[in-house]
C-alpha positions as CSV (number, residue, x, y, z in Angstrom):
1,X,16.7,12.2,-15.0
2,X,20.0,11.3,-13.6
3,X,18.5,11.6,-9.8
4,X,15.9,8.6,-11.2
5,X,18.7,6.8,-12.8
6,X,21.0,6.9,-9.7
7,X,17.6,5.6,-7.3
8,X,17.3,2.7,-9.7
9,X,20.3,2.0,-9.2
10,X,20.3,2.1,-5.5
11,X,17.5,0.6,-4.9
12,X,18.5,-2.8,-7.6
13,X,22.0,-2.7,-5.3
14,X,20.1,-2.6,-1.5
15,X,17.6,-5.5,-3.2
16,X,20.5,-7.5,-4.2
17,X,22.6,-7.4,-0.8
18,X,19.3,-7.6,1.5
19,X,17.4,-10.5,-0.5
20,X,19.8,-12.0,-2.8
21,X,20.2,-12.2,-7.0
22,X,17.3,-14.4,-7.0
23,X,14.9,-13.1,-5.0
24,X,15.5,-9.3,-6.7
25,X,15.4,-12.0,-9.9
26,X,11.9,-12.9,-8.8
27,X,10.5,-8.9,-8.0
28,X,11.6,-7.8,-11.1
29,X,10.2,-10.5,-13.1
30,X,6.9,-10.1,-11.3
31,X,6.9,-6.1,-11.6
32,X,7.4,-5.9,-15.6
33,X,4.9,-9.4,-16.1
34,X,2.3,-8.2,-13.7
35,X,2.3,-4.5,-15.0
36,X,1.8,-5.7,-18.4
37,X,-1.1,-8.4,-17.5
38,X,-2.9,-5.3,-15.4
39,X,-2.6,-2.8,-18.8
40,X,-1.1,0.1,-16.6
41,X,1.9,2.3,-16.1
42,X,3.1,2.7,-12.4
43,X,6.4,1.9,-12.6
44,X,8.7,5.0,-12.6
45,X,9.9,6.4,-9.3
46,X,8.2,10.0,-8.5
47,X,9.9,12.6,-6.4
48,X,7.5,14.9,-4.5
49,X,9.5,18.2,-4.3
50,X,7.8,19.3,-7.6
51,X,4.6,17.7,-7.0
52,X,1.1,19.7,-5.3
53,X,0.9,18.6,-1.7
54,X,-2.5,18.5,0.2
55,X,-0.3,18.9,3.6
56,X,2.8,21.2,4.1
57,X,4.4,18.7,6.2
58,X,6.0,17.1,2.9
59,X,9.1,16.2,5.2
60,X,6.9,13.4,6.8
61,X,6.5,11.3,3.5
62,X,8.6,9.2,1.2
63,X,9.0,9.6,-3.0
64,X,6.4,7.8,-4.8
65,X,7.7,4.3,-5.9
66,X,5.1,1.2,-6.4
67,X,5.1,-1.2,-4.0
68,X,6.0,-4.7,-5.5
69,X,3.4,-6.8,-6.6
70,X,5.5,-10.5,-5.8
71,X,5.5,-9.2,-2.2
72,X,2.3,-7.8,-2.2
73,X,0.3,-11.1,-3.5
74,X,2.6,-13.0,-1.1
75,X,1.0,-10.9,1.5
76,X,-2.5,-11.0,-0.2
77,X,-2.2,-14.9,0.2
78,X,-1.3,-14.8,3.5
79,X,-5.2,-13.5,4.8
80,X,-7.2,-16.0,6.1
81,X,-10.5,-15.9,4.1
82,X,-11.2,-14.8,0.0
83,X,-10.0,-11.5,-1.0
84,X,-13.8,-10.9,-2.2
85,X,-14.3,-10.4,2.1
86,X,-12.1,-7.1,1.5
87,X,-12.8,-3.7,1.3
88,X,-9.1,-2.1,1.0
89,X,-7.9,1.2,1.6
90,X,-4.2,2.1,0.2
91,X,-2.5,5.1,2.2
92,X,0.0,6.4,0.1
93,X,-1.4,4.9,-3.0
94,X,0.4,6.8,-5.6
95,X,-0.3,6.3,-9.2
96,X,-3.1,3.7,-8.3
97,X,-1.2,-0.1,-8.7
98,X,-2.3,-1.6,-6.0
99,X,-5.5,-0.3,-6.0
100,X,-5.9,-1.8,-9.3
101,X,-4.2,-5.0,-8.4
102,X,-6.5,-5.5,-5.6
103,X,-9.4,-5.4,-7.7
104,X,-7.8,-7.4,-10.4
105,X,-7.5,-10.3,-7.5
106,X,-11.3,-10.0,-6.7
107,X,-11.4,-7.6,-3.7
108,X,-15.3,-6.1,-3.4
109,X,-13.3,-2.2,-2.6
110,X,-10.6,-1.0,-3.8
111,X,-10.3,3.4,-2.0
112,X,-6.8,4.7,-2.2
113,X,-5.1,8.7,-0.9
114,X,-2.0,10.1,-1.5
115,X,-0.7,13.4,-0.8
116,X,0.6,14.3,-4.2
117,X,-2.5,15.5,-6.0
118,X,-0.7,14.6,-9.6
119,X,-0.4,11.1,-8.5
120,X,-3.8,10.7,-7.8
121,X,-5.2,11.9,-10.9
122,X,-2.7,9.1,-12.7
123,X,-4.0,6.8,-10.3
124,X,-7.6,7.6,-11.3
125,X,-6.7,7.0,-14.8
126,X,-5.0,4.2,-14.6
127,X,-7.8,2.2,-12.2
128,X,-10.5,4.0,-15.4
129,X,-8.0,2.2,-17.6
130,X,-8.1,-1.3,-16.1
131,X,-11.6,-1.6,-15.4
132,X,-12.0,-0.6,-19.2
133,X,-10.0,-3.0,-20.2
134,X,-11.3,-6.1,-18.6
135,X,-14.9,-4.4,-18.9
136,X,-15.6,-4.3,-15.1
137,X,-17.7,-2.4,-13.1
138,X,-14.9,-2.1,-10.3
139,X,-15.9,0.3,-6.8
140,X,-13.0,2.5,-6.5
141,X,-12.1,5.8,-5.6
142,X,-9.2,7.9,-4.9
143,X,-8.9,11.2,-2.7
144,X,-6.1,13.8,-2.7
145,X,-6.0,13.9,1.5
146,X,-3.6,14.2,4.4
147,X,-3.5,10.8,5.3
148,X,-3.0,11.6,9.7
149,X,-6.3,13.5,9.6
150,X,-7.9,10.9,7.2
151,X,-11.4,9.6,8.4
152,X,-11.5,5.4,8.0
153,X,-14.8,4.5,6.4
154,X,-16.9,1.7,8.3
155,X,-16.6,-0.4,5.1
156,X,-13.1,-0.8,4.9
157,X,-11.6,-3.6,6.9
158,X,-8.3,-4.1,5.2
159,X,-5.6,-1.3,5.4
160,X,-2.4,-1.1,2.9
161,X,0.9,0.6,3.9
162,X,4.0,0.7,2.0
163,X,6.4,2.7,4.5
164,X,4.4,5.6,3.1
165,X,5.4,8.2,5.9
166,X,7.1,8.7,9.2
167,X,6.1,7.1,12.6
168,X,4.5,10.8,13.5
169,X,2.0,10.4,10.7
170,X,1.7,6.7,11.1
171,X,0.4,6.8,14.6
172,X,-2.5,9.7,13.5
173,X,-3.4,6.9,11.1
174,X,-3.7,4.3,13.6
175,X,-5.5,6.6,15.9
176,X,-8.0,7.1,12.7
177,X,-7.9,3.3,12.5
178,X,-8.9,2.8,16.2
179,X,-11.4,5.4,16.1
180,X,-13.6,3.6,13.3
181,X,-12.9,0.5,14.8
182,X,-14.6,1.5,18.2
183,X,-17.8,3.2,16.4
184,X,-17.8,0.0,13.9
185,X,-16.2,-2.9,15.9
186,X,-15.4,-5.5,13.3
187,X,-12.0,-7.6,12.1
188,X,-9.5,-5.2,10.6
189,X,-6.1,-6.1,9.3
190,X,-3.0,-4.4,8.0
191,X,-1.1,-5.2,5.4
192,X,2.7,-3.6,6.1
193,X,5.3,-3.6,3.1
194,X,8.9,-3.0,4.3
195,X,7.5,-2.3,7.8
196,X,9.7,0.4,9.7
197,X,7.6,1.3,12.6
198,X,5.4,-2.5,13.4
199,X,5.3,-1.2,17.3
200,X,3.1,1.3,15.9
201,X,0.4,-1.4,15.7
202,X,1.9,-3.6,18.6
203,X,1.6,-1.2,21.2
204,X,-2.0,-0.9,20.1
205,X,-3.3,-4.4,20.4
206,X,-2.9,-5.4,17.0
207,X,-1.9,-9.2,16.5
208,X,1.1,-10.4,13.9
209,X,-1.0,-12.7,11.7
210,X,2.0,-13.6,9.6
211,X,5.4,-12.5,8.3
212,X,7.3,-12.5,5.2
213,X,11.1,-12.2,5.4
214,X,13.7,-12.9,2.4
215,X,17.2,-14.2,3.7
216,X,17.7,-11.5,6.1
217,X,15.2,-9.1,5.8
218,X,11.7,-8.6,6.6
219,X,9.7,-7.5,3.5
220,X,6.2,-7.4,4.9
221,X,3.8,-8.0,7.7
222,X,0.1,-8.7,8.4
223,X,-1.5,-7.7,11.0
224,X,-5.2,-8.3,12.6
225,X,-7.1,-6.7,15.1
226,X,-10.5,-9.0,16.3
227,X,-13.7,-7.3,17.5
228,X,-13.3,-8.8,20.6
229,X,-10.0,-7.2,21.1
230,X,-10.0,-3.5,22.9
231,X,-9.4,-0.5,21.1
């Protein structure tokens, strides 16, 4: 309990010296508003060291903590046509909220993995929750995979990543990513939060479509990758 307390507490300081009282203001506002609208509970933190892990490589990934839903629909508005033209795919999707909020904005697929088989069974309930709720007949699923070794389905044109794992694991995905893309040539775009490793993507051809920075730091990207473009 204290170990939560004490990330809370880190995290609220690093918000407040990075983006400002207003902006942290705005996330926190959005996170408690947005939670409640959607009918869900994602919000506490989740360490993994007690949690079953479909790799051993647990080093590679982060703690489960939801990525924030102002930055996230900021992104969201940033793409260039409807979100109903999405099929999305959430690597690290822990207990299931942006899966749910994707759907909840109109996107026609909302597949999610996460290495932490608890978390995806609480992301499964909470997308069966939602859909419930607002009597939908959403397309969703969640798998309990290693996201490096992670096959991208021909359907899904829209990747989410919230600085889910290191740069080892995030170039397997990419490799994944360029893989479907050359069997299934079509647009593909990637949605960063709190992007570490963008070269990842650079180096690979893929295109910064837009960029979302608060005072001085950079809290998401989109990126895009044409069929024309090379793999």
């Amino acid at each position: 309990m204290l170990r939560k307390v004490l990330q809370y507490l880190h995290y609220f300081t690093q918000s407040v010296l990075n983006r400002g009282f207003n902006f942290t203001f705005r996330l926190l506002y959005h996170e408690y508003t947005t939670e409640r609208k959607l009918g869900i509970n994602s919000l506490q933190i989740e360490n993994l060291d007690n949690k079953t892990l479909a790799s051993g490589y647990s080093e590679a990934f982060h703690h489960y903590q939801g990525a924030s839903y102002y930055i996230t629909g900021l992104l969201f508005n940033a793409l260039p046509t409807p979100l109903s033209q999405y099929s999305l795919l959430d690597m690290g999707c822990g207990k299931g909220r942006i899966l749910v909020y994707a759907l909840y904005r109109g996107m026609t697929r909302a597949e999610g993995l996460d290495i932490a088989q608890e978390l995806c069974s609480i992301a499964e309930q909470n997308l069966a929750l939602a859909a419930r709720k607002r009597q939908q007949n959403w397309q969703y699923a969640v798998y309990f995979a290693d996201a490096g070794s992670f096959e991208i389905a021909p359907h899904t044109n829209l990747l989410f990543l919230f600085n889910p794992f290191n740069e080892a694991v995030m170039v397997q995905v990419r490799q994944q990513v360029l893989a479907s893309l050359e069997t299934h040539p079509r647009p593909f775009w990637v949605v960063y939060v709190n992007p570490v490793y963008p070269m990842v993507w650079l180096q690979a051809g893929f295109e910064l479509y837009h960029e979302l920075t608060s005072s001085s730091y950079i809290e998401g990207i989109v990126f895009k990758k044409g069929i024309s473009e090379k793999s």
